[in-house]
Backbone as JSON Lines, residues from 0, in Angstrom:
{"i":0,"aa":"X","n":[-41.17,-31.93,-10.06],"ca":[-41.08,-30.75,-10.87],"c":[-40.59,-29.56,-10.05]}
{"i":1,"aa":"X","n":[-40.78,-29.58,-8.53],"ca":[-40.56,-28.48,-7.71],"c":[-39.08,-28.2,-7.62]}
{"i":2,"aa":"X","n":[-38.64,-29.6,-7.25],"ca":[-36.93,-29.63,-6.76],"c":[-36.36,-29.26,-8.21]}
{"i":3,"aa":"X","n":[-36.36,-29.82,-9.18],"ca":[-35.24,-28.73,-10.63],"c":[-35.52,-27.8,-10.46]}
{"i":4,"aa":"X","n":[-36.88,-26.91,-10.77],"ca":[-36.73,-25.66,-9.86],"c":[-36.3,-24.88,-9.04]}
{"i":5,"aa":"X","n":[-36.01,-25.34,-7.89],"ca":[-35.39,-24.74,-6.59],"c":[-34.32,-25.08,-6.91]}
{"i":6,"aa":"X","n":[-33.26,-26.26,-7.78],"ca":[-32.1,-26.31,-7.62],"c":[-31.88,-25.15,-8.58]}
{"i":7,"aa":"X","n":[-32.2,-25.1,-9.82],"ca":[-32.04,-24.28,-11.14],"c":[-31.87,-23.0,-10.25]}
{"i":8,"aa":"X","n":[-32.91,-22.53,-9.33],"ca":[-32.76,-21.0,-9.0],"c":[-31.53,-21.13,-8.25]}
{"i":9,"aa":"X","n":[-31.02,-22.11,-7.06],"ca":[-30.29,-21.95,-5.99],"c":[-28.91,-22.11,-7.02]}
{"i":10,"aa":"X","n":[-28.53,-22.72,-8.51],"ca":[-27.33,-22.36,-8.81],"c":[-27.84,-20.92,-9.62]}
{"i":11,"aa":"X","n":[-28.56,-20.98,-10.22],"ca":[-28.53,-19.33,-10.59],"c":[-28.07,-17.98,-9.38]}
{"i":12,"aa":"X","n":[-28.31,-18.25,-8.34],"ca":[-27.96,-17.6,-6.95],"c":[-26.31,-17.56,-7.12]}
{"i":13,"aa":"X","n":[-25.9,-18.7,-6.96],"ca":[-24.75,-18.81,-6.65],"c":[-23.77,-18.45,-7.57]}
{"i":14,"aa":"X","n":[-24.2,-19.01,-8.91],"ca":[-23.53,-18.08,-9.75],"c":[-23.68,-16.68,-10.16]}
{"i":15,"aa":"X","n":[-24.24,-15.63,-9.3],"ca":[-24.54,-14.82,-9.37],"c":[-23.44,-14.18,-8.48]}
{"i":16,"aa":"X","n":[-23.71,-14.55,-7.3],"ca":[-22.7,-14.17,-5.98],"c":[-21.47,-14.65,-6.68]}
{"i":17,"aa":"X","n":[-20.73,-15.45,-7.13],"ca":[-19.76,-15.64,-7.7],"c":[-18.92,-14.33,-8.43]}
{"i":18,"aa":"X","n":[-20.04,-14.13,-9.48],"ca":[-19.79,-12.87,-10.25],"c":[-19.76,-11.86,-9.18]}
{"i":19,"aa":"X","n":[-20.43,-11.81,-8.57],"ca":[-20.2,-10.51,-7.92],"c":[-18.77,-10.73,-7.19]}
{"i":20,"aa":"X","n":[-18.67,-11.65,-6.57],"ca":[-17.12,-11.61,-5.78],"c":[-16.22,-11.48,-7.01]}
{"i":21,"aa":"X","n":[-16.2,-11.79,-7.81],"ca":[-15.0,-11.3,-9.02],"c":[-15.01,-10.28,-9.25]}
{"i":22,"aa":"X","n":[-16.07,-9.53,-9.65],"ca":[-16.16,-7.9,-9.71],"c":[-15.76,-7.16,-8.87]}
{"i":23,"aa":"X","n":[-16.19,-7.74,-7.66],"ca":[-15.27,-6.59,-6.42],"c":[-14.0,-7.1,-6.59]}
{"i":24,"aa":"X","n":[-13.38,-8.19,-6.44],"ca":[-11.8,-8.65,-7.04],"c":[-11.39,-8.21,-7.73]}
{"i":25,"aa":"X","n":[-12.0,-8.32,-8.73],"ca":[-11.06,-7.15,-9.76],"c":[-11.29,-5.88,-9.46]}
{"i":26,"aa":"X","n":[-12.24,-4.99,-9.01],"ca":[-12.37,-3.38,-8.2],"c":[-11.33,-3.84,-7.21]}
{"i":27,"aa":"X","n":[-10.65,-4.51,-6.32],"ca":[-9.79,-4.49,-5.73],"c":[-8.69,-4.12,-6.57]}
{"i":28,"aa":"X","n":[-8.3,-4.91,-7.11],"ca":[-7.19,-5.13,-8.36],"c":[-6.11,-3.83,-8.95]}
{"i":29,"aa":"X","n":[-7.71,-3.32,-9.07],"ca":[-7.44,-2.18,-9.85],"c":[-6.96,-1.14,-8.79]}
{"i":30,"aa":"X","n":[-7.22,-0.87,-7.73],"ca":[-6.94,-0.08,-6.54],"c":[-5.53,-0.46,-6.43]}
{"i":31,"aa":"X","n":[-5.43,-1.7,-6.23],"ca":[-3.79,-2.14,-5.68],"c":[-2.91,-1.78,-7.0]}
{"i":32,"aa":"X","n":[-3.69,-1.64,-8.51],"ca":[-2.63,-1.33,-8.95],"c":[-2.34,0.55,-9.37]}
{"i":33,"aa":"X","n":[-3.22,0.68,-8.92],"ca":[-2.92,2.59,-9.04],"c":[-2.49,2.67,-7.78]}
{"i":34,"aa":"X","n":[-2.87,1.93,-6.63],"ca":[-1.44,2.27,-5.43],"c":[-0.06,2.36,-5.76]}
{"i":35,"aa":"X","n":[0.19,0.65,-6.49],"ca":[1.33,0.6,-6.66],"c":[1.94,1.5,-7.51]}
{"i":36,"aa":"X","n":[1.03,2.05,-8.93],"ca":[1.62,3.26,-9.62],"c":[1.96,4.14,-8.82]}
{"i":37,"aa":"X","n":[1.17,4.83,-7.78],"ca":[1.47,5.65,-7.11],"c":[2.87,5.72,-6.73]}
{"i":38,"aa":"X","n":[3.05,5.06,-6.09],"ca":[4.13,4.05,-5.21],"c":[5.47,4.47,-6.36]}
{"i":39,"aa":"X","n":[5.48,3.8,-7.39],"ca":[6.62,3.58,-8.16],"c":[7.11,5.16,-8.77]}
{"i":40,"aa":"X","n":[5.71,5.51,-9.34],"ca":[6.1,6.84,-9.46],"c":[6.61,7.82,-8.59]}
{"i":41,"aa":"X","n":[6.61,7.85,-7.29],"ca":[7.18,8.26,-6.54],"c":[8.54,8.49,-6.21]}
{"i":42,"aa":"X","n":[8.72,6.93,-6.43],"ca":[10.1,6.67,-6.56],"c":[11.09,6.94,-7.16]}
{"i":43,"aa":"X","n":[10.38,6.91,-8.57],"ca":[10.85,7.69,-9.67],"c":[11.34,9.19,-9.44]}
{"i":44,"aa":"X","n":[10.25,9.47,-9.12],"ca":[10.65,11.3,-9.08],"c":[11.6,11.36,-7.96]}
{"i":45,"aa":"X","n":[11.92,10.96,-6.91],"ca":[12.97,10.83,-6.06],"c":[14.19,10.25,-6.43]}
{"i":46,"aa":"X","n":[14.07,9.5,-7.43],"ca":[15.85,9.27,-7.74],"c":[15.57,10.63,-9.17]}
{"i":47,"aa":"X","n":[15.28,10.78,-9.73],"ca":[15.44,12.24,-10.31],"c":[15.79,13.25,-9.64]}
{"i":48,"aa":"X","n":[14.94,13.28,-8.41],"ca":[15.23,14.72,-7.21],"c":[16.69,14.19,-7.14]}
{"i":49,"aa":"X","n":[17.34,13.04,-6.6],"ca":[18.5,13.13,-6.21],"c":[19.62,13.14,-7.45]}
{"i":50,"aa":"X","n":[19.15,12.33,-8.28],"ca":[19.96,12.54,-9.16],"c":[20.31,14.19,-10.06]}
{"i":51,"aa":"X","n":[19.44,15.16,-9.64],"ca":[19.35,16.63,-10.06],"c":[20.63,17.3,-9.12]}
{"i":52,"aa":"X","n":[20.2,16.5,-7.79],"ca":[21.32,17.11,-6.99],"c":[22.65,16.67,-7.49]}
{"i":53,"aa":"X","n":[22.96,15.21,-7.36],"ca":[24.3,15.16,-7.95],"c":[24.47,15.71,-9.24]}
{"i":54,"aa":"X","n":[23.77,16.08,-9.75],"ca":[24.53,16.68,-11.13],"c":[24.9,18.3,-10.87]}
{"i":55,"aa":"X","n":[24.03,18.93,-10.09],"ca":[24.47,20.11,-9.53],"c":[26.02,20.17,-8.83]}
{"i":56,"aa":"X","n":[25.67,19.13,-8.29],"ca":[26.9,18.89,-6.99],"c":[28.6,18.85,-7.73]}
{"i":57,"aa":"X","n":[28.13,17.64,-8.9],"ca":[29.31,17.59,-10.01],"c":[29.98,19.0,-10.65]}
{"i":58,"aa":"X","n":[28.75,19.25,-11.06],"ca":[29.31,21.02,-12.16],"c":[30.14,21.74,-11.29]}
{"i":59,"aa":"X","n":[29.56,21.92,-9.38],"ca":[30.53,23.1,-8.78],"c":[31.53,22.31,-8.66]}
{"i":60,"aa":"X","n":[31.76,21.17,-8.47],"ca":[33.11,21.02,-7.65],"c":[34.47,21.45,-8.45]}
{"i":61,"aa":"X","n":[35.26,21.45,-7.91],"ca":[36.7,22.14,-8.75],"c":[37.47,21.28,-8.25]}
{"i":62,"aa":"X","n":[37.54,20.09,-7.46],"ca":[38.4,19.37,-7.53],"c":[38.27,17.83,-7.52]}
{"i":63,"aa":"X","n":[39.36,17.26,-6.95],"ca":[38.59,15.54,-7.36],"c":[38.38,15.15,-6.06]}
{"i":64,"aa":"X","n":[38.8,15.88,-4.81],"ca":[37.86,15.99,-3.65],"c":[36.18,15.99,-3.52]}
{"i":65,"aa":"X","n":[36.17,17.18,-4.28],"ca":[35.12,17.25,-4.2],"c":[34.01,16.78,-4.86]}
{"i":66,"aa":"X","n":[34.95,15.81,-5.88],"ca":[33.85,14.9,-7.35],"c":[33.43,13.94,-6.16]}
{"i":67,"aa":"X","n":[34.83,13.17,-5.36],"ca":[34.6,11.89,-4.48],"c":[33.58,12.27,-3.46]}
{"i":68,"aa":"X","n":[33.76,13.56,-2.78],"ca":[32.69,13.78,-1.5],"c":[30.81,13.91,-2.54]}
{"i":69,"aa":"X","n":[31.1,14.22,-3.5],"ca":[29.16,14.42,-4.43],"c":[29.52,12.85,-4.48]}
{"i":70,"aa":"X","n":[30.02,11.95,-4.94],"ca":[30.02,10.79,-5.11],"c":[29.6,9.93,-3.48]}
{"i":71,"aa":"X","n":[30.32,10.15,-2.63],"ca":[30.04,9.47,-0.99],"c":[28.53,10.61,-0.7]}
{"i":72,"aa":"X","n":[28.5,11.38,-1.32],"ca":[26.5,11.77,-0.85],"c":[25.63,11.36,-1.7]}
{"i":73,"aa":"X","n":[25.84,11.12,-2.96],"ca":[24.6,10.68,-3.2],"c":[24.85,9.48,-3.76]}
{"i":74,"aa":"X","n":[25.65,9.01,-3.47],"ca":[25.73,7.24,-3.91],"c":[26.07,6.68,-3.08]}
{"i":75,"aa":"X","n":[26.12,6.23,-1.58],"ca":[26.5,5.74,-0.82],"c":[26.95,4.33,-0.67]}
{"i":76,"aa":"X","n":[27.89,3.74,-0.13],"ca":[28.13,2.37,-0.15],"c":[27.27,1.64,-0.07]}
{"i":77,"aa":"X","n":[27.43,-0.03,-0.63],"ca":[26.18,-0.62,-0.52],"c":[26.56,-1.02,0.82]}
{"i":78,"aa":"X","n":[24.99,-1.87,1.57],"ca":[25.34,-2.68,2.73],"c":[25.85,-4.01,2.72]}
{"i":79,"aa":"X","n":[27.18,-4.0,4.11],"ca":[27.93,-5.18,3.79],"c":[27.24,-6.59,3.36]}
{"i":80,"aa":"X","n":[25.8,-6.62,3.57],"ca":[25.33,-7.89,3.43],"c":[24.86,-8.27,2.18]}
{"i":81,"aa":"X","n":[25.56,-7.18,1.24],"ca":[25.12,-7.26,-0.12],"c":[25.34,-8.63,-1.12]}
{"i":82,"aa":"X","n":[24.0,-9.33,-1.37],"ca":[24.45,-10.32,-1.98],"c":[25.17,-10.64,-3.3]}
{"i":83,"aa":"X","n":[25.08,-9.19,-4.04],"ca":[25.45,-8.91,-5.09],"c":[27.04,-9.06,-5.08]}
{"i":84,"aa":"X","n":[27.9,-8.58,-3.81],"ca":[29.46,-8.87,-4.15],"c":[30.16,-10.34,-3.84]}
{"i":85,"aa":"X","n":[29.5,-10.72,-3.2],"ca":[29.68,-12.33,-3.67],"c":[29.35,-12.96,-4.53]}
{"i":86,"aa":"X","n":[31.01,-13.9,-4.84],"ca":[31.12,-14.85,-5.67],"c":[30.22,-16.07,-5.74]}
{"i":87,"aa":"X","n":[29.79,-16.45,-6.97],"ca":[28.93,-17.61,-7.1],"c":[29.17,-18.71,-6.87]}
{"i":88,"aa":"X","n":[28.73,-19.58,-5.85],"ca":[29.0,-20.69,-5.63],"c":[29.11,-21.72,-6.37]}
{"i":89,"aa":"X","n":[29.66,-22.9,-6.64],"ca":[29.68,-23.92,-7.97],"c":[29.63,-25.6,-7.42]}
């Protein structure tokens, strides 16, 4: 009669600690994902910041010099190792 007892409590234990490690898992969860909001939103507002500039940059210019030079600052070439301009292999 003793041992169902002691087992009954020792999984009640364990499934206890269980729950608890999921609860902090998900309290993790939730951290990593308001970082990552953080994070993205950030990002966001920085291609806005830049994109504010090129639109400033556009309105003064008066020539097509100067459309191409707002164009080579705030859009810069991609890097040559871009996988994007290669052709698809078949």
């Amino acid at each position: 009669m003793r041992t169902p007892l002691i087992i009954s409590a020792f999984i009640c234990i364990c499934a206890f600690q269980a729950g608890a490690a999921d609860s902090n898992s998900n309290h993790q969860g939730i951290i990593d994902i308001e970082q990552k909001r953080v994070e993205i939103l950030q990002h966001i507002q920085e291609r806005i910041t830049n994109s504010q500039a090129e639109i400033s940059c556009v309105k003064a210019a008066a020539s097509h010099e100067e459309f191409k030079a707002c164009h080579e600052k705030y859009r810069p070439a991609p890097p040559k190792n871009d996988k994007r301009n290669h052709s698809p292999q078949q």
